[in-house]
DOLUM-371360 format. One record per residue (C-alpha): residue in one letter; x, y, z. Coordinates in steps of 0.05 Angstrom, whole numbers, padded with zeros to 5 digits, always signed. Each point is the difference from the previous one (the first is absolute). Layout:
BEGIN
AXYZ;...
This chain:
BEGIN
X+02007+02258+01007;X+00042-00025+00066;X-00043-00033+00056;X+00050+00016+00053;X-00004+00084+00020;X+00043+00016+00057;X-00005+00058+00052;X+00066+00038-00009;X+00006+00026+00060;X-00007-00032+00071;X-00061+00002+00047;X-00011+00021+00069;X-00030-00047+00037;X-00050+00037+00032;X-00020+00026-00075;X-00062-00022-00036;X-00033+00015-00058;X-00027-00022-00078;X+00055-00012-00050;X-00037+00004-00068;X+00025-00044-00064;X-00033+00023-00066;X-00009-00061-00050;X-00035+00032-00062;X+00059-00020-00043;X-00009-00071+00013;X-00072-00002+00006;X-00009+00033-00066;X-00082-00004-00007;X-00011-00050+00053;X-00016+00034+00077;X+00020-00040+00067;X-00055-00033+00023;X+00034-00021+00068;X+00060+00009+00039;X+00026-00055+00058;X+00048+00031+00038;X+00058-00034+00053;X+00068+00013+00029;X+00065-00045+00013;X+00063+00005+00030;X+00051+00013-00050;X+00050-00039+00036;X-00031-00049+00040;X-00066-00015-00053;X-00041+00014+00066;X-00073+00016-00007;X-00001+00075+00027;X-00062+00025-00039;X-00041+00010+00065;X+00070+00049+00027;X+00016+00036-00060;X-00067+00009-00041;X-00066+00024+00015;X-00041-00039-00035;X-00064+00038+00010;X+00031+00049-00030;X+00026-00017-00058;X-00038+00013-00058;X+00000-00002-00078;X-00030+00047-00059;X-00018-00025-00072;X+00069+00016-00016;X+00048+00007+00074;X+00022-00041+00054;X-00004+00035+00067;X+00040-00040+00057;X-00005+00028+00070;X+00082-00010+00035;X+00001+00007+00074;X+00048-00026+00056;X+00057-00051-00016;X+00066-00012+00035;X+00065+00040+00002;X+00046-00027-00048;X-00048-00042-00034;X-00020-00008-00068;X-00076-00025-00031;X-00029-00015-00062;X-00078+00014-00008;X-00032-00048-00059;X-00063+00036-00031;X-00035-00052-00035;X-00039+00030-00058;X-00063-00025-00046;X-00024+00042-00048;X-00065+00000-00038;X+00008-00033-00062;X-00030-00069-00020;X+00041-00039+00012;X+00029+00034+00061;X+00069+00023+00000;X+00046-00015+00064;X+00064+00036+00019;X+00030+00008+00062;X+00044+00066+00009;X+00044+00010+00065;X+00022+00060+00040;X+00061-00004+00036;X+00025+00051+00056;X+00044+00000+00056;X-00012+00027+00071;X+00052+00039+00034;X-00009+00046+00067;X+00070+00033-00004;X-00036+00067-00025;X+00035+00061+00015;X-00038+00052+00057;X-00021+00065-00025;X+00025+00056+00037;X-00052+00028+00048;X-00025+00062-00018;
């Protein structure tokens, strides 16, 4: 399974909301147990988790990763890092990443 999913498409800035990763191929009968989630610059390997993640509200099921994108910076690109455990004994550790770009050249709608 690749750790690295990437938003095809650009986001607004001023967009927010969860991007959800399903992992029951690679969890096969184990279930996450927890989730740590933070944010870089792709670039410039600056901590951004605080402008580009809500941590609050990112969450996790037995079997999906729910990360909660906001904000960013025109013409900038970030990698989020979900640390995983799962519940097996011993505890299995992955780290999976989601990578999108933020771009605020979106065309207008026509008003109506």
């Amino acid at each position: 399974m690749d750790r690295l999913f990437t938003l095809t498409d650009p986001k607004p800035s001023y967009a927010e909301g969860f991007v959800n990763i399903g992992l029951t191929t690679w969890l096969g009968s184990e279930e996450i147990s927890s989730v740590v989630f933070t944010a870089i610059n792709f670039n410039s390997k600056q901590n951004e988790t605080a402008n580009v993640i809500d941590t609050s509200k990112c969450t996790y099921t037995e079997t999906i990763i729910q990360s909660f994108i906001k904000g960013g910076v025109h013409g900038e690109t970030y990698l989020v890092t979900m640390k995983v455990v799962t519940d097996a004994t011993p505890a299995t550790k992955e780290e999976f990443y989601l990578k999108f770009t933020v771009n605020d050249n979106i065309p207008k709608l026509p008003n109506y």
